[in-house]
MIKOL-789486 format. One record per residue: x, y, z of N, C-alpha, C, O in turn. Coordinates in steps of 0.02 Angstrom, whole numbers, padded with zeros to 5 digits, always signed. Each point is the difference from the previous one (the first is absolute). Layout:
XYZXYZXYZXYZ ...
This chain:
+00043-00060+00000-00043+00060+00000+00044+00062+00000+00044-00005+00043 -00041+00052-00071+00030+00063-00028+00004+00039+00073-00029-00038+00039 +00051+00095-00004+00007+00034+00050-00087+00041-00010-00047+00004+00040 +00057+00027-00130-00080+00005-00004-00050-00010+00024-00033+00033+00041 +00017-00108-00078-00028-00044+00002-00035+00001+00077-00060+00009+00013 +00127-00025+00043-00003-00006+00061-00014+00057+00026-00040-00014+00045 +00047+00060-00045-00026+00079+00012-00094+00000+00001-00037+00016+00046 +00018-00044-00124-00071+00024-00016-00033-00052+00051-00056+00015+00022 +00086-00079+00000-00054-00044+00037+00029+00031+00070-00029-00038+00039 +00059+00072-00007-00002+00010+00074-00039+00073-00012-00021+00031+00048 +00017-00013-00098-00047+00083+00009-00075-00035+00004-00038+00016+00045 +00019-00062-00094-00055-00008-00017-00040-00063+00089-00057-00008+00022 +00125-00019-00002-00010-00022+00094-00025+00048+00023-00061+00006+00011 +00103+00036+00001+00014+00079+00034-00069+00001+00049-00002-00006+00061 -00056+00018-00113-00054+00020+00039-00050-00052+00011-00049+00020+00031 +00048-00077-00048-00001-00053+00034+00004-00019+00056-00041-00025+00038 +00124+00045-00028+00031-00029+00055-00045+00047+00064-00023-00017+00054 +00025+00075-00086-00018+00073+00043-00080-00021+00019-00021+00005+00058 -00012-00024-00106-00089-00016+00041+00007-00066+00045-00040-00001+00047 +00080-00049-00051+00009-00048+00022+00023+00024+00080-00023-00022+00052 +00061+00059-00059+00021+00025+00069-00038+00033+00035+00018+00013+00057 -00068+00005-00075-00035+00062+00024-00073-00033+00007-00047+00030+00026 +00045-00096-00052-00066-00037+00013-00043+00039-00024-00042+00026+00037 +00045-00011-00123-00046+00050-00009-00084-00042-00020-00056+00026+00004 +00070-00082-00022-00072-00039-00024-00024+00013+00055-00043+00044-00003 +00056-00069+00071-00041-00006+00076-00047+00078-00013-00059+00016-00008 +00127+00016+00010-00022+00077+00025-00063+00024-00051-00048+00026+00026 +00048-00035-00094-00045+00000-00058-00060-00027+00006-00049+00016-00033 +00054-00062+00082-00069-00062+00022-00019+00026+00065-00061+00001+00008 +00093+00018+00037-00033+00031+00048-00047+00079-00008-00056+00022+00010 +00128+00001-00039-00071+00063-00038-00075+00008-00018-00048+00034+00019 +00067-00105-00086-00065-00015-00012-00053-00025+00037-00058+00004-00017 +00086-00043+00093-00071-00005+00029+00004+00053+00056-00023-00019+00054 +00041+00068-00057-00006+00066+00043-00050+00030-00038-00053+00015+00025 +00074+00003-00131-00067+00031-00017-00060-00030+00003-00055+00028+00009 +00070-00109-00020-00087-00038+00040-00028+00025+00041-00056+00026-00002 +00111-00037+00064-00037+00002+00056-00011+00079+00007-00043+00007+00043 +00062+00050-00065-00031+00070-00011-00074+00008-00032-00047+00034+00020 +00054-00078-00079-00086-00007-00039-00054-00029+00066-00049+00028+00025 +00074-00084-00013-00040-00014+00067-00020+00061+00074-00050+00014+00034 +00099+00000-00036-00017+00048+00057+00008+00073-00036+00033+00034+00040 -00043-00009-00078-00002+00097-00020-00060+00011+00039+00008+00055+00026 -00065-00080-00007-00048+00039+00034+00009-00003+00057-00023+00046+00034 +00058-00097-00002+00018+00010+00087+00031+00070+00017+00039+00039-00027 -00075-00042+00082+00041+00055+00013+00029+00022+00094-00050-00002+00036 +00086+00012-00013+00035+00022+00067-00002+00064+00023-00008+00053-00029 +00018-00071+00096-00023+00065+00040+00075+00030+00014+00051-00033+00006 -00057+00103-00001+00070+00035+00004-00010+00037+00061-00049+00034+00014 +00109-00046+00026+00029+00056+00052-00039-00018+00045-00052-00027-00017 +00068+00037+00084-00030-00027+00069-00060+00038+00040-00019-00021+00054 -00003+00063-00075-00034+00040+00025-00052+00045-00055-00026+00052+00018 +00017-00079-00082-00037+00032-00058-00060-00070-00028-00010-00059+00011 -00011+00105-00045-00051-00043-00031+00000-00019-00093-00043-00021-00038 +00124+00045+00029+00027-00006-00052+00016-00048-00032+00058-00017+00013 -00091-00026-00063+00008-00055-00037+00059+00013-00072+00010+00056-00022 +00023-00118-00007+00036+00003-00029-00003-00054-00051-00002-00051+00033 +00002+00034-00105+00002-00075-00036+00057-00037+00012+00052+00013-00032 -00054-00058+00073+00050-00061+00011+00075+00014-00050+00055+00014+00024 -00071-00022-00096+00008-00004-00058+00046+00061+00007+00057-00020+00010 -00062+00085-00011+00039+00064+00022+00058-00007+00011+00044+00019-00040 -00028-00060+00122+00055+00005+00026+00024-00089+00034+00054-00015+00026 -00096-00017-00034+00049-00085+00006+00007-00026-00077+00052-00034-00004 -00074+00036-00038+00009-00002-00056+00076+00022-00027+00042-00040-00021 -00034+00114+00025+00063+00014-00012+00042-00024+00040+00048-00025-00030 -00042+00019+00130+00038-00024+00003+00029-00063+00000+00060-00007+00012 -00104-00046-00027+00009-00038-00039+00048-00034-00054+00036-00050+00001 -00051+00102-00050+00053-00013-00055+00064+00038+00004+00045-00009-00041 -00042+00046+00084+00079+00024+00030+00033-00031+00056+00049+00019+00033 -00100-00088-00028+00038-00043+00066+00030-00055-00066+00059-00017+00006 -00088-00003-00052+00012-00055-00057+00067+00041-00037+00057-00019-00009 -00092+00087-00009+00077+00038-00023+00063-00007+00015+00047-00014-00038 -00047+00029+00114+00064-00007+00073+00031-00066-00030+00058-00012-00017 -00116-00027+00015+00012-00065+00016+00069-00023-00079+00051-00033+00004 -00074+00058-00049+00044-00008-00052+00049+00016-00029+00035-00033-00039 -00030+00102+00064+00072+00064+00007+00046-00049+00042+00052+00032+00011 -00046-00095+00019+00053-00033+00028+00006-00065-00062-00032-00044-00027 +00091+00074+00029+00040-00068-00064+00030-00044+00027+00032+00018+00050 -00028-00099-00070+00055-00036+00019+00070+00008-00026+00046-00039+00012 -00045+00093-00048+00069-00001-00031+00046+00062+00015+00029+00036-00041 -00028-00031+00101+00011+00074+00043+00091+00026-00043+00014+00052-00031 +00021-00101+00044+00071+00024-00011-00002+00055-00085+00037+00046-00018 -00099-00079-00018+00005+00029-00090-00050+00037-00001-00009+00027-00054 -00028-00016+00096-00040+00054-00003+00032+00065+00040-00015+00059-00008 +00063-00090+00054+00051+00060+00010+00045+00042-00026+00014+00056+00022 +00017-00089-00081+00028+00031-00051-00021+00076-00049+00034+00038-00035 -00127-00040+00060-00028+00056-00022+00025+00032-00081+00015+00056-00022 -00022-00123-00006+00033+00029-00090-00060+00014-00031-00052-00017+00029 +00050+00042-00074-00058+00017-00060-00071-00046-00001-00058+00017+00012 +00084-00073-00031-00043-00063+00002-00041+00011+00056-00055+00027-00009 +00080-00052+00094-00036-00017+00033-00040+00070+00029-00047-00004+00040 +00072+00065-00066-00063+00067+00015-00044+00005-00043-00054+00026+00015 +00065-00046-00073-00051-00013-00045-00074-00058+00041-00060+00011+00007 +00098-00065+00008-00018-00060+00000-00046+00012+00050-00056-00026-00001 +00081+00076+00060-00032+00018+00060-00062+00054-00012-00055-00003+00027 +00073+00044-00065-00054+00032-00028-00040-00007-00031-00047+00041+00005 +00042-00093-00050-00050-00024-00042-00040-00029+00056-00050+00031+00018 +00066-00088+00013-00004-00043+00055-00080+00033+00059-00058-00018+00009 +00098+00069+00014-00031+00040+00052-00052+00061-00038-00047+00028+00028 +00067-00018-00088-00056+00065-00026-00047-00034-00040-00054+00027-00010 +00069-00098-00020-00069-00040-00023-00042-00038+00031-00043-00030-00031 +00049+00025+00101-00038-00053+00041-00031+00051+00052-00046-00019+00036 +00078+00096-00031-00053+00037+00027-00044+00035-00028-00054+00016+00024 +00078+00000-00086-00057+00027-00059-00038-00052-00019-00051+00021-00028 +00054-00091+00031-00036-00049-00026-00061+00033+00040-00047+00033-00023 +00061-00054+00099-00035-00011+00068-00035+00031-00007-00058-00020-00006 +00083+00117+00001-00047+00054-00010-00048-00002-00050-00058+00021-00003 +00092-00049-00032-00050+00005-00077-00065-00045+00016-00055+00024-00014 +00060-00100+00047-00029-00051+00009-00063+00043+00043-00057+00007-00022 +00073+00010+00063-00047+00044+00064-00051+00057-00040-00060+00010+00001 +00122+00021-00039-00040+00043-00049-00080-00032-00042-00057+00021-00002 +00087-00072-00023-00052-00021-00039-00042-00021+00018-00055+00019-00022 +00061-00077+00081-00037-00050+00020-00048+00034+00060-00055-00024+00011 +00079+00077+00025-00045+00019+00045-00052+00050-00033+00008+00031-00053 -00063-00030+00097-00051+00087-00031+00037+00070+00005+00039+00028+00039 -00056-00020-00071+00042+00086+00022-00047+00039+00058+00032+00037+00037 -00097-00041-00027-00006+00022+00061-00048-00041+00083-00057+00001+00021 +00115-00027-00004-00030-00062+00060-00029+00027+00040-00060-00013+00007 +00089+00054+00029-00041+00057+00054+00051+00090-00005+00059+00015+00007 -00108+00016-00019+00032+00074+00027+00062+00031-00059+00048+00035+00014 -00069-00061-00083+00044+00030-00054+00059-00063+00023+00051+00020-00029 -00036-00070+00057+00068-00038-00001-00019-00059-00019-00044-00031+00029 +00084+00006-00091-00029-00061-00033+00088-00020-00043+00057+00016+00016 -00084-00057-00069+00065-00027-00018+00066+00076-00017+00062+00002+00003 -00083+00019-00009+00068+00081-00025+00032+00005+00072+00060+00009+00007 -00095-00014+00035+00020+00013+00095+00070-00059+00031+00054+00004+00030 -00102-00063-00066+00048-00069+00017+00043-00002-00043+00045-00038+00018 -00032+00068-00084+00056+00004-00037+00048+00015+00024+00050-00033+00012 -00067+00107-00001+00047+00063+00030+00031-00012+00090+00037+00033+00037 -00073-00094-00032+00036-00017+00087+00066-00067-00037+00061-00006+00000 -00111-00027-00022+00040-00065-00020+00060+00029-00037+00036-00048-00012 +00001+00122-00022+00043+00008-00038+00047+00043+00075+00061+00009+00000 -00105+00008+00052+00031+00040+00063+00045-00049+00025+00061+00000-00002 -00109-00054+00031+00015-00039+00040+00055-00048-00040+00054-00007+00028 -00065-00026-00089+00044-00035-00016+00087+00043+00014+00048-00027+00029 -00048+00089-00057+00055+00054+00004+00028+00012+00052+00058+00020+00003 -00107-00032+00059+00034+00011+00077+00021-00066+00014+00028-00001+00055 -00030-00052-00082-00001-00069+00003+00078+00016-00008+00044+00018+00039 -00046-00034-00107+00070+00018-00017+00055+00035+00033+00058-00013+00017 -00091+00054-00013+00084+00076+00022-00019-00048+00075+00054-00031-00001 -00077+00012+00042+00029-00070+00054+00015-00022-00010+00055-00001+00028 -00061-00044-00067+00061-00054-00044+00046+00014+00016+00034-00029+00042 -00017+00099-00084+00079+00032-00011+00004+00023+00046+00061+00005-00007 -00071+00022+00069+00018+00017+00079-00012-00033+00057+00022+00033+00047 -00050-00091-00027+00006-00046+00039+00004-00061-00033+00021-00038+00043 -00028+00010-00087+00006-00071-00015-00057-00029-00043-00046+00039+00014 +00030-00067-00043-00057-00055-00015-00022-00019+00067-00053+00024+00019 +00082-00060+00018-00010-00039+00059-00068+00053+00044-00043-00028+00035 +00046+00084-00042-00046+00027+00033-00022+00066-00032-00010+00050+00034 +00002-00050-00101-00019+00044-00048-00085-00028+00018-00035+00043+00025 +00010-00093-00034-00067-00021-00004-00047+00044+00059-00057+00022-00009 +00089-00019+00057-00009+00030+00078-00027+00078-00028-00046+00024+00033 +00069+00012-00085-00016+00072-00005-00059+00021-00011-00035+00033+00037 +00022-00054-00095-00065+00003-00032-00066-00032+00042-00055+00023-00014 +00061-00076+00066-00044-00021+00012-00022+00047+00075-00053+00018+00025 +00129-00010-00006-00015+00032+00053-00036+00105-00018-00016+00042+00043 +00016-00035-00113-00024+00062+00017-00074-00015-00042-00035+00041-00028 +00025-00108+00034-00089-00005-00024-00021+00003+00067-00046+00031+00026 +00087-00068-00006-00017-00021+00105-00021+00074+00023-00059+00010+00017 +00107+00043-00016-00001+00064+00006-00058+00045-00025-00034+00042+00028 +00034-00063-00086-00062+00050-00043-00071-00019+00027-00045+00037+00019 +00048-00123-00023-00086-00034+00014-00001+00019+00081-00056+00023+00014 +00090-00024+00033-00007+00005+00058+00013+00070+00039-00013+00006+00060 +00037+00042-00097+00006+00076+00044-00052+00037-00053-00042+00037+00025 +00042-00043-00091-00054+00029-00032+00039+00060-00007+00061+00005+00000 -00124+00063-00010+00045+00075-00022-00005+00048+00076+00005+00061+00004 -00019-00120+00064-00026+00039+00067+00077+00047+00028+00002+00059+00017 +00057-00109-00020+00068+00038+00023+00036+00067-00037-00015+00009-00059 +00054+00031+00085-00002+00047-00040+00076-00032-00049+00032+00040-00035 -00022-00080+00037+00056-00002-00040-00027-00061-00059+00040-00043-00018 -00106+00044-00008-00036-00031-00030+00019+00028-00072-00004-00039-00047 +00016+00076+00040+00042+00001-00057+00029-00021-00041-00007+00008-00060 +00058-00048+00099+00051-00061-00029-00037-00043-00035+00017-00022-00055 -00054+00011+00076-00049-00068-00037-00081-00007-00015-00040-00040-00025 +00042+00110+00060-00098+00014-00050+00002-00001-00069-00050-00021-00030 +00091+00038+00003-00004+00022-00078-00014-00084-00057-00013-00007-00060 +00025-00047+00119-00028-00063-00022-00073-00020+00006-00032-00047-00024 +00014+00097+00064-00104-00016+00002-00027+00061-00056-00058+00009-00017 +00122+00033-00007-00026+00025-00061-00036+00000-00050+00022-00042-00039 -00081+00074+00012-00059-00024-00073+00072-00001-00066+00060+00015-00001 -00109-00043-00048+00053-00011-00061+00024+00060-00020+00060-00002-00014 -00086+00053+00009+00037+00060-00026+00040+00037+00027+00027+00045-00033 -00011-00056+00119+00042+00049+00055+00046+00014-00056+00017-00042-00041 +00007+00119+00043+00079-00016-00035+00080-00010+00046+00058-00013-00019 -00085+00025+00079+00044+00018+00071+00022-00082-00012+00056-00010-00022 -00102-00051+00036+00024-00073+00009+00016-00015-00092+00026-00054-00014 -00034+00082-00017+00027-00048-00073+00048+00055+00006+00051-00033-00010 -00023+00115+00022+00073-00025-00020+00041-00010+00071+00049+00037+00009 -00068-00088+00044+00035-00009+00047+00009-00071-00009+00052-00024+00023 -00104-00028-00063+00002-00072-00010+00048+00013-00074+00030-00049-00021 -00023+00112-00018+00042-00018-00061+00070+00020+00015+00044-00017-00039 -00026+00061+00109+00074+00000+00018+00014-00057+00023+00051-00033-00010 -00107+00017+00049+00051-00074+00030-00001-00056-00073+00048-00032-00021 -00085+00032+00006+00018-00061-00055+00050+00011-00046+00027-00051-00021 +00001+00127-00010+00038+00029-00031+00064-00016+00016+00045-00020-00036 -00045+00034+00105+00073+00019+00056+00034-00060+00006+00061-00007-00004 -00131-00064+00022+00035-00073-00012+00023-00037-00028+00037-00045+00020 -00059+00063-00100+00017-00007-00061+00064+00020-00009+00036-00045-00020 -00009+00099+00029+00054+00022-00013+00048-00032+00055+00035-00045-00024 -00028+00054+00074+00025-00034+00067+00012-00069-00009+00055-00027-00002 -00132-00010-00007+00026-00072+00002+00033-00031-00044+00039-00043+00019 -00049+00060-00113+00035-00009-00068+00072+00015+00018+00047-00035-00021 -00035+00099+00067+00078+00018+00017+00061-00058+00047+00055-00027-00008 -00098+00030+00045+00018-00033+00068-00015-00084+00005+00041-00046+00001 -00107+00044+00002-00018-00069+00010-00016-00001+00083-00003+00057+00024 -00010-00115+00026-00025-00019+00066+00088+00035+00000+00044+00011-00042 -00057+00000+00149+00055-00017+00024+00027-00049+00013-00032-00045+00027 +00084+00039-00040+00046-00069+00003+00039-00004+00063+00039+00036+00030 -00067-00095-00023+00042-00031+00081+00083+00010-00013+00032-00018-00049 -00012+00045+00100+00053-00006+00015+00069-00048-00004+00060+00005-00013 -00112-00058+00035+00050-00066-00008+00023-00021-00086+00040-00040-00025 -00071+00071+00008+00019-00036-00083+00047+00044+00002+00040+00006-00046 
């Protein structure tokens, strides 16, 4: 076989090797029964904040975090030492990776839900969280680990469904019980998804030490 030859079949591995590592079928199949189980439940709906009478669609905010716990879950490679190398290939590889499986997600939510479930927030609402949340997913990745990137996202649904907009520092995370058109939460869900994109394609997870 020519050096060629041998060149075109390890490029054409390359990304193979890269979904293989990253368990991307699982992650592709779990998605899909997250948007199931979204069709099933878009009309449920949850009560927000401890002291209001403020309801919320399920669908809104476990939905997205959700698919930024499956996200987390895939931003860790088995092939840590060559994904450290951070060459052309594997930021590509990482970017494609991470900006098509959260635009899938968004898009999926987009379509498949109503656009208005309760109170103007319907599938455009769960888009615009699921592209937040996947993005804060990430930039954890890249600052504490995979190992406890999953922990972020779930813990500020925990936060949002359970303090509601009653604290004054409700701020941080009201802009997720947002109607579809807020523009305050779409361009705060399009920095973070922007910021991760760039960050994680650069960088990649943090890497343990010991390697």
């Amino acid at each position: 076989m020519s050096p060629r030859e041998g060149g075109g079949v390890r490029g054409a591995c390359g990304p193979l090797l890269y979904c293989r590592s990253r368990r991307l079928a699982v992650s592709v199949l779990l998605l899909a029964a997250v948007a199931l189980t979204a069709l099933v439940l878009n009309g449920a709906l949850v009560k927000v904040g401890y002291s209001s009478d403020q309801n919320t669609p399920v669908t809104l905010i476990l939905l997205p975090a959700v698919c930024a716990v499956i996200l987390s879950a895939t931003a860790h490679g088995s092939m840590q030492p060559w994904d450290g190398l951070g060459g052309p290939v594997i930021r590509r590889a990482r970017l494609a990776h991470t900006g098509l499986a959260s635009l899938g997600a968004a898009l999926a939510a987009w379509a498949l839900l109503p656009t208005d479930i309760l109170d103007d927030r319907g599938g455009a609402a769960v888009a615009r969280n699921v592209l937040a949340l996947c993005g804060l997913a990430l930039l954890a990745v890249r600052v504490i680990g995979s190992s406890l990137a999953w922990c972020v996202p779930l813990l500020l649904a925990v936060v949002t469904l359970t303090l509601g907009i009653e604290p004054q520092v409700s701020w941080l995370w009201s802009w997720l019980l947002a109607a579809n058109a807020d523009m305050g939460a779409a361009v705060t869900a399009a920095a973070l998804w922007l910021t991760s994109m760039v960050v994680f394609a650069q960088h990649g997870e943090r890497r343990s030490t010991s390697l």
